[in-house]
NUDORO-129759 format. One record per residue (C-alpha): residue number from 1; x, z, y; chain. Coordinates in nm, 4 decimals, always signed. Each point is the difference from the previous one (the first is absolute). Example, Ala and Ser with C-alpha at 12.3 -4.5 7.8 and 13.67 -1.06 7.14 Angstrom:
<r><seq>1</seq><u>+1.2300</u><w>+0.7800</w><v>-0.4500</v><mol>A</mol></r>
<r><seq>2</seq><u>+0.1370</u><w>-0.0660</w><v>+0.3440</v><mol>A</mol></r>
% end
This chain:
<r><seq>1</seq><u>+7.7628</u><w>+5.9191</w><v>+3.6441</v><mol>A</mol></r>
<r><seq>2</seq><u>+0.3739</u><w>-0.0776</w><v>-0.0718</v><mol>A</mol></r>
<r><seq>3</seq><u>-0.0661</u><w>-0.0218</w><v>-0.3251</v><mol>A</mol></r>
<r><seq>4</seq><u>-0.2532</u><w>-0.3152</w><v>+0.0936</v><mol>A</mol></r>
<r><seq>5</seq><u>+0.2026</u><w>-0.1510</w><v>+0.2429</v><mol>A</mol></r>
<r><seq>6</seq><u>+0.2807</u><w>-0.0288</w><v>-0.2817</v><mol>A</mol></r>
<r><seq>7</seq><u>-0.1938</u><w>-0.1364</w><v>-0.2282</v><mol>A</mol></r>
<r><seq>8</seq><u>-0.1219</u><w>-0.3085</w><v>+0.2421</v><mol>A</mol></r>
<r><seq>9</seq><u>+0.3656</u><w>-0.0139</w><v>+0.1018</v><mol>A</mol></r>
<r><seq>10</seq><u>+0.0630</u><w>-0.0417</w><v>-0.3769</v><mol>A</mol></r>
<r><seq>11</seq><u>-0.2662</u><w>-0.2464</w><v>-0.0538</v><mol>A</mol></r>
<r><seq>12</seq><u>+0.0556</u><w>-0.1923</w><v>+0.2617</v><mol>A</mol></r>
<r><seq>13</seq><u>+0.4030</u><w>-0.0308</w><v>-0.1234</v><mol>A</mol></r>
<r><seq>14</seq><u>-0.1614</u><w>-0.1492</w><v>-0.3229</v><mol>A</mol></r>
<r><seq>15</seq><u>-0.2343</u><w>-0.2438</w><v>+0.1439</v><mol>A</mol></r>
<r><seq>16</seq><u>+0.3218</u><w>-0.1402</w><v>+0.1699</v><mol>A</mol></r>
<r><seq>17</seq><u>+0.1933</u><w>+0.0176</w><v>-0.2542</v><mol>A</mol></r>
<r><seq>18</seq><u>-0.2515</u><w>-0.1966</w><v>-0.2067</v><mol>A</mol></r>
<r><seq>19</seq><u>-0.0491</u><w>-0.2727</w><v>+0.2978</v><mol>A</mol></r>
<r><seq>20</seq><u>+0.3391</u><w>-0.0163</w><v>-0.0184</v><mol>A</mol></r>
<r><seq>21</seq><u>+0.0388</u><w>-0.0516</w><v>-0.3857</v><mol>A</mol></r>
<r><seq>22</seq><u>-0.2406</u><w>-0.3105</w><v>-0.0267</v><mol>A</mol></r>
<r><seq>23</seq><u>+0.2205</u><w>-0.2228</w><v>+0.2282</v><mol>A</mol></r>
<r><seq>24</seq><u>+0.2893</u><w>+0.1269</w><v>-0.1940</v><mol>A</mol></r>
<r><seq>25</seq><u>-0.1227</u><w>-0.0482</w><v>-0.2798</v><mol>A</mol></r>
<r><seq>26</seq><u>-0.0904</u><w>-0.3647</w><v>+0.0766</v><mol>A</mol></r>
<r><seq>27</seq><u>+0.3707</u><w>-0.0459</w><v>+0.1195</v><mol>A</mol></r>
<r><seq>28</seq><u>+0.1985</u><w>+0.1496</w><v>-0.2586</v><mol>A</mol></r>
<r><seq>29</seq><u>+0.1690</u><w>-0.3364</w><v>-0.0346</v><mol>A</mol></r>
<r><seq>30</seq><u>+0.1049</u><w>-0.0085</w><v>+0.3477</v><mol>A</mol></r>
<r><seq>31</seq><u>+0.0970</u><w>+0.3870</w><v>-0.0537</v><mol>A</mol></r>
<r><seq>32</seq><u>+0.2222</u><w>-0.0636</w><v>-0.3270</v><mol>A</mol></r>
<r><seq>33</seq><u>+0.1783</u><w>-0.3083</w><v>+0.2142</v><mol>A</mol></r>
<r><seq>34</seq><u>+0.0206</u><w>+0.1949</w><v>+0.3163</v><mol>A</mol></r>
<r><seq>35</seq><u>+0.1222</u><w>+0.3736</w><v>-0.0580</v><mol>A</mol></r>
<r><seq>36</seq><u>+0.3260</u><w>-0.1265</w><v>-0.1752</v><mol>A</mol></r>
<r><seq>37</seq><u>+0.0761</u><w>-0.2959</w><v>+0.2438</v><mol>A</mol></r>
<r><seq>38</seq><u>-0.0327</u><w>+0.2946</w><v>+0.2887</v><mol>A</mol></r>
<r><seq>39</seq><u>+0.1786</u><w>+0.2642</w><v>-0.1735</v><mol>A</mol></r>
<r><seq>40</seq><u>+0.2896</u><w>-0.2545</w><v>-0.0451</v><mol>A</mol></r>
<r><seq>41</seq><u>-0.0481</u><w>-0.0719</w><v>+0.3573</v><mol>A</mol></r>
<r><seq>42</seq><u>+0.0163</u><w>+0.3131</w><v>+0.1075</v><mol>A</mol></r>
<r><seq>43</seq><u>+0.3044</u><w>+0.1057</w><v>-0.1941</v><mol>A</mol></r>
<r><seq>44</seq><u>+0.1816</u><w>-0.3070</w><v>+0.1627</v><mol>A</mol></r>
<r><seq>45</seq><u>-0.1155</u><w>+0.0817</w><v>+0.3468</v><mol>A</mol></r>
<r><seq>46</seq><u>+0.2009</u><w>+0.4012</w><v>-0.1335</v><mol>A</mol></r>
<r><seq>47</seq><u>+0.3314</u><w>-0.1955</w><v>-0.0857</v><mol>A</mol></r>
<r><seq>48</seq><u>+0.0249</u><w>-0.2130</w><v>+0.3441</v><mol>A</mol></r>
<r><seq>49</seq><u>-0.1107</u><w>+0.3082</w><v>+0.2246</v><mol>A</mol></r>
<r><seq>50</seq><u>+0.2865</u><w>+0.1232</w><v>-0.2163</v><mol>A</mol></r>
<r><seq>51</seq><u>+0.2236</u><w>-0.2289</w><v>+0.0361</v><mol>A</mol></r>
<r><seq>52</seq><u>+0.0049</u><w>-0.0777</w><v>+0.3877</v><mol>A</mol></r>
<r><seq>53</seq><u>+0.2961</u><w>+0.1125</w><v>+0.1784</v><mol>A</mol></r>
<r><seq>54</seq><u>+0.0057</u><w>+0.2628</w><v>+0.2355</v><mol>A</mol></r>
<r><seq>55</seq><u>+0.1892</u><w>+0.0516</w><v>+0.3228</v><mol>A</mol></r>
<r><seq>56</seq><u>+0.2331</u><w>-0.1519</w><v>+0.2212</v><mol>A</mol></r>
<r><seq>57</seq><u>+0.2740</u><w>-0.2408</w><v>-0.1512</v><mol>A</mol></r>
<r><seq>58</seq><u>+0.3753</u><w>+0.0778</w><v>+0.1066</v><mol>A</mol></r>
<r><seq>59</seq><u>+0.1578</u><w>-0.3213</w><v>-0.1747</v><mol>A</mol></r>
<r><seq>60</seq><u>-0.0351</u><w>-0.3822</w><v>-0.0813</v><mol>A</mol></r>
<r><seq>61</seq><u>+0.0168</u><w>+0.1276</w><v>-0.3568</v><mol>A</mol></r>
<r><seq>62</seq><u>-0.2779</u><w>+0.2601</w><v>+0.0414</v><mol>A</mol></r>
<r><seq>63</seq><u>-0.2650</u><w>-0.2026</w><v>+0.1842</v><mol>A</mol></r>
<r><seq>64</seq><u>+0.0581</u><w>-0.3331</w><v>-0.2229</v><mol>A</mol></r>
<r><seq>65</seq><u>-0.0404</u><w>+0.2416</w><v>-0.3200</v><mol>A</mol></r>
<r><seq>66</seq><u>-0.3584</u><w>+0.1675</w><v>+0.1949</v><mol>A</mol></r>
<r><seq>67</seq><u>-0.1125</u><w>-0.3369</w><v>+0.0861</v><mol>A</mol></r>
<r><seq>68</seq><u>+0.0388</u><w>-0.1262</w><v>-0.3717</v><mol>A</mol></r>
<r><seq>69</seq><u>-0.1140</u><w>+0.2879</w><v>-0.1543</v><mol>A</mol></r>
<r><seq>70</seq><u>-0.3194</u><w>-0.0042</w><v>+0.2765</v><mol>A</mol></r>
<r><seq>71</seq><u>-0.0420</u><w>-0.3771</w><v>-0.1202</v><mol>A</mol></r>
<r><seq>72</seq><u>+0.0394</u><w>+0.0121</w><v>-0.3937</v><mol>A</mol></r>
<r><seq>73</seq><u>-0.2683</u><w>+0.3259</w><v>+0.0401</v><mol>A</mol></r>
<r><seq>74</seq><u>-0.2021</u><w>-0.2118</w><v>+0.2566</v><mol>A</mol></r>
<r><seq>75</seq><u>-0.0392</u><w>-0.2552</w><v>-0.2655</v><mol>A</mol></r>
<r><seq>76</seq><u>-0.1308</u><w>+0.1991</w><v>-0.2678</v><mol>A</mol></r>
<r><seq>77</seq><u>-0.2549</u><w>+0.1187</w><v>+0.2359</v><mol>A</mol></r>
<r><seq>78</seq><u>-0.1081</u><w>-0.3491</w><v>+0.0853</v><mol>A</mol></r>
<r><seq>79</seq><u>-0.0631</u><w>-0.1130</w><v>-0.3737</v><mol>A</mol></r>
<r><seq>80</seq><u>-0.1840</u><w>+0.2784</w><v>-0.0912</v><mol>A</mol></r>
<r><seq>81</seq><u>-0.2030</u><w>-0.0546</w><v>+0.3254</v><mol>A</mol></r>
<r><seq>82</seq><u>-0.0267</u><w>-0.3854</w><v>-0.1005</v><mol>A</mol></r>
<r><seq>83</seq><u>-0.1521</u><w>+0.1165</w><v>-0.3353</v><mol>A</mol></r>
<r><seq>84</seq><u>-0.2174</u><w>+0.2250</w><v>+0.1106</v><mol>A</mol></r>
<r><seq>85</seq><u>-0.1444</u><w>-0.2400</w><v>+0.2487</v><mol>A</mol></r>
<r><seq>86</seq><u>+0.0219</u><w>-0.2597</w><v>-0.2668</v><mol>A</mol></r>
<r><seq>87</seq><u>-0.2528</u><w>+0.1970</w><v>-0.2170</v><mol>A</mol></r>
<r><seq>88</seq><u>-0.1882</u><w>+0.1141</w><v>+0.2855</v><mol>A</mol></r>
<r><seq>89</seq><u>-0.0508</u><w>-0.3560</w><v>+0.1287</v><mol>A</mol></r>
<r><seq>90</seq><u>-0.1044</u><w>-0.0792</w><v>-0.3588</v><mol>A</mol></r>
<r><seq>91</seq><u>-0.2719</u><w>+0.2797</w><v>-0.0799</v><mol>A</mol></r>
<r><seq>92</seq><u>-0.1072</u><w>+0.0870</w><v>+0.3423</v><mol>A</mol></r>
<r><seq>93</seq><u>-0.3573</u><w>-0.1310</w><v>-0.0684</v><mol>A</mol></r>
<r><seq>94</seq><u>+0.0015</u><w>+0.0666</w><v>-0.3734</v><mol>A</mol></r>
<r><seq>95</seq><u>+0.0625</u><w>+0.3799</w><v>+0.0992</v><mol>A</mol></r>
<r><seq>96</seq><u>-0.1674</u><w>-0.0051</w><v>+0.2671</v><mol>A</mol></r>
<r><seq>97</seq><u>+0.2733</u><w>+0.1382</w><v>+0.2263</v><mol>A</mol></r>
<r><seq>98</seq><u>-0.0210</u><w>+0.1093</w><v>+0.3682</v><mol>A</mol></r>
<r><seq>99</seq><u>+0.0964</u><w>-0.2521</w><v>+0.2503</v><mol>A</mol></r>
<r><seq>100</seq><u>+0.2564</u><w>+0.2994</w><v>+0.1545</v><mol>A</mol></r>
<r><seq>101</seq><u>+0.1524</u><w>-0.0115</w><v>-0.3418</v><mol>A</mol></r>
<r><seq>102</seq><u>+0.0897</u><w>-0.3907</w><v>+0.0220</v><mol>A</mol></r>
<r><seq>103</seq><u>+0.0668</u><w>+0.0680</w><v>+0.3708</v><mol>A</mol></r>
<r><seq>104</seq><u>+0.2924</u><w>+0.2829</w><v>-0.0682</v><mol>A</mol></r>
<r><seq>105</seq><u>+0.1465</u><w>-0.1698</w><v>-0.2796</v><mol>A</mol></r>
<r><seq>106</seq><u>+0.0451</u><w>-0.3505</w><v>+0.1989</v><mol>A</mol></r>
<r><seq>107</seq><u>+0.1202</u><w>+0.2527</w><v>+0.2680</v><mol>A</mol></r>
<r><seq>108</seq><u>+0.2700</u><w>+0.1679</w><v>-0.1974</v><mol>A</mol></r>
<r><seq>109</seq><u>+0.1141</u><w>-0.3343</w><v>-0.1387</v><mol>A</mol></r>
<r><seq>110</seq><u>+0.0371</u><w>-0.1204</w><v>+0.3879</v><mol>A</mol></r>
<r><seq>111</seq><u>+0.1625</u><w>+0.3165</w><v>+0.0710</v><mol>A</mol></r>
<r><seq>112</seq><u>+0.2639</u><w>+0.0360</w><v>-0.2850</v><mol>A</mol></r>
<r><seq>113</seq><u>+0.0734</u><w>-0.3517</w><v>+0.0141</v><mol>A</mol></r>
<r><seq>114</seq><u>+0.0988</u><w>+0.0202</w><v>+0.3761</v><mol>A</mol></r>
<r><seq>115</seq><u>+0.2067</u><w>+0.3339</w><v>-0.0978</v><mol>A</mol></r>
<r><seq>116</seq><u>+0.1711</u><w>-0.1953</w><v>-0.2591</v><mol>A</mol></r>
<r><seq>117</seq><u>+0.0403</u><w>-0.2742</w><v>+0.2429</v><mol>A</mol></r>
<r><seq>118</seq><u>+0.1838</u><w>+0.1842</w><v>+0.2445</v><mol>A</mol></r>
<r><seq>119</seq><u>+0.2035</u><w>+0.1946</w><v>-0.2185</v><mol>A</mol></r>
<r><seq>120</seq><u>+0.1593</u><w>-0.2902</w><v>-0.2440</v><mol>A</mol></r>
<r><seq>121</seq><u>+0.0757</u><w>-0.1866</w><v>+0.3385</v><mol>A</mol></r>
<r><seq>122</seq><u>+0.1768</u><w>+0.3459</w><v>+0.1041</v><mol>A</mol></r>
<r><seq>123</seq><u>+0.2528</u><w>-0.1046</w><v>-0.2683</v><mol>A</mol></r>
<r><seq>124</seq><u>+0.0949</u><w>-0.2809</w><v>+0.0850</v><mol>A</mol></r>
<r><seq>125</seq><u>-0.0275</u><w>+0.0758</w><v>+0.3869</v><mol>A</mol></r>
<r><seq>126</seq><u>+0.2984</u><w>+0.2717</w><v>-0.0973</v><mol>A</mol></r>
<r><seq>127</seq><u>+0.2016</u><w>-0.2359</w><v>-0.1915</v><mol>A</mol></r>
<r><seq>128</seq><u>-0.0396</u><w>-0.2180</w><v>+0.3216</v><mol>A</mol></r>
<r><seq>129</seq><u>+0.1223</u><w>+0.2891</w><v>+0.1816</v><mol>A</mol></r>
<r><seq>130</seq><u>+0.3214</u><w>+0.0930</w><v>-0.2319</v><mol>A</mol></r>
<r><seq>131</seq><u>+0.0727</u><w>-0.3500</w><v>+0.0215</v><mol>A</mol></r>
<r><seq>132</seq><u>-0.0068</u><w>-0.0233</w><v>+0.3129</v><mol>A</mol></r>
<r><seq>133</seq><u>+0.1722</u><w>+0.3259</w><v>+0.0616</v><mol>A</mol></r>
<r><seq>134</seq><u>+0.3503</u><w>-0.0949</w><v>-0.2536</v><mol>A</mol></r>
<r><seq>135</seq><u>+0.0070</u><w>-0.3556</w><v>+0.2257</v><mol>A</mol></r>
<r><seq>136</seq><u>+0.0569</u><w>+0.2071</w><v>+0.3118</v><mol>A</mol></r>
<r><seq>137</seq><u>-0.3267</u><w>-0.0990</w><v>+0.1373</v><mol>A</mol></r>
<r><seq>138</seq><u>-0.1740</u><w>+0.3117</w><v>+0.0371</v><mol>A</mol></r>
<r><seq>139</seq><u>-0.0284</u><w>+0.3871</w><v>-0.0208</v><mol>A</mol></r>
<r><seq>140</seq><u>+0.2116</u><w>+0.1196</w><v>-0.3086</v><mol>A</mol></r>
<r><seq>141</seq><u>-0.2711</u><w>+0.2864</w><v>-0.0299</v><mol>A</mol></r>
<r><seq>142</seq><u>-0.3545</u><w>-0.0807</w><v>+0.1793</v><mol>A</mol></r>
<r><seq>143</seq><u>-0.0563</u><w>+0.3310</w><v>-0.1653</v><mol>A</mol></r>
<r><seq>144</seq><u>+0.2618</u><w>+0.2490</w><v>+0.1638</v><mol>A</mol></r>
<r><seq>145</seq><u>-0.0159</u><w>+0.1295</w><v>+0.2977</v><mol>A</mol></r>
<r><seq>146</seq><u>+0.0484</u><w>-0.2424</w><v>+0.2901</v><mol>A</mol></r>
<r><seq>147</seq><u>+0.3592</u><w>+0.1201</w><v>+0.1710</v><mol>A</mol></r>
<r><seq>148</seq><u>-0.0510</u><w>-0.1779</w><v>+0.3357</v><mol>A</mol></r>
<r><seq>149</seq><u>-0.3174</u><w>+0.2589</w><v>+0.0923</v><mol>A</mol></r>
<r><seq>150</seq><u>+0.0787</u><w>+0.2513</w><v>+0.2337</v><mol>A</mol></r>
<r><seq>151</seq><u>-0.2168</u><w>+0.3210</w><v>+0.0388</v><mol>A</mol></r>
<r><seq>152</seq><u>-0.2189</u><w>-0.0287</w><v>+0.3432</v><mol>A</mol></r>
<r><seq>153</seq><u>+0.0571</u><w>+0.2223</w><v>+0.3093</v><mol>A</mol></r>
<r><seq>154</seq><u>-0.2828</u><w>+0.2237</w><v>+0.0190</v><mol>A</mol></r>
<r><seq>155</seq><u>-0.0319</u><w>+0.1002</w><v>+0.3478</v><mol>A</mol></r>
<r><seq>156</seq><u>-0.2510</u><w>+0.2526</w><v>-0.0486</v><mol>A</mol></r>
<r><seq>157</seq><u>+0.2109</u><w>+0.2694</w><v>-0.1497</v><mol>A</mol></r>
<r><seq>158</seq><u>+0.1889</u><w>+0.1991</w><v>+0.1879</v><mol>A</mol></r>
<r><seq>159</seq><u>+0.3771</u><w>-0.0420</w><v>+0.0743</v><mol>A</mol></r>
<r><seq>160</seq><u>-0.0374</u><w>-0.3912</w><v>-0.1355</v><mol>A</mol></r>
<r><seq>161</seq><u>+0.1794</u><w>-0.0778</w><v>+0.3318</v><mol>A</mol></r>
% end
């Protein structure tokens, strides 16, 4: 009975798999194109996950370096996005690609781009800052603790009075 039941299991795998081969083998264009263009993709997608900075900022120096290093990583991501949606644009109906294909690429291009966006304008929003900061018309460290803060009364704890 087991024995049965794996062989239907195993013949149904093959009638898949050979479903699946025909397409593929009608598309092995589109597959020779696509698997590299995705693997390099991919591998850039790696290097700017990579690449972000993490945690707080203490300095001018710290957060302008982040915010540049953010941006230059940001912009590899959006070129390899742009190229990817460039040949997905292109071969979409030649490949016969789903529509939620098409619709996450142009997604990830909106998203990256806004990223990349907001963190090349962080730049130059901090060299706004330091500017501002050495002409005596600001904070000379947004990023330090603020002195003037004073720690709250807390009335519920005993002997606060």
């Amino acid at each position: 009975m087991i024995r049965r039941q794996s062989i239907r299991i195993h013949l149904a795998a093959a009638a898949v798999a050979l479903a699946a081969a025909a397409p593929a083998a009608a598309n092995e264009i589109c597959q020779a194109e696509f698997q590299p263009l995705i693997a390099a993709h991919q591998e850039v997608m790696k290097q700017t996950q990579a690449a972000m900075p993490r945690g707080r900022p203490t300095s001018f120096e710290q957060a302008r370096t982040n915010a540049q290093r953010a941006c230059a990583a940001l912009t590899n991501a959006q070129a390899s996005f742009r190229r990817l949606q460039q040949w997905v644009a292109t071969n979409a109906d030649f490949c016969r690609l789903p529509e939620q294909v098409v619709n996450d690429v142009n997604t990830g291009v909106t998203n990256v781009t806004r990223n990349r966006t907001q963190a090349c304008n962080g730049v130059a929003q901090l060299d706004r800052q330091r500017r501002q900061a050495e002409a005596g018309g600001g904070a000379a460290n947004p990023f330090a603790p603020s002195a003037g803060r004073r720690p709250q009364l807390d009335l519920r704890t005993p002997g606060a009075l």
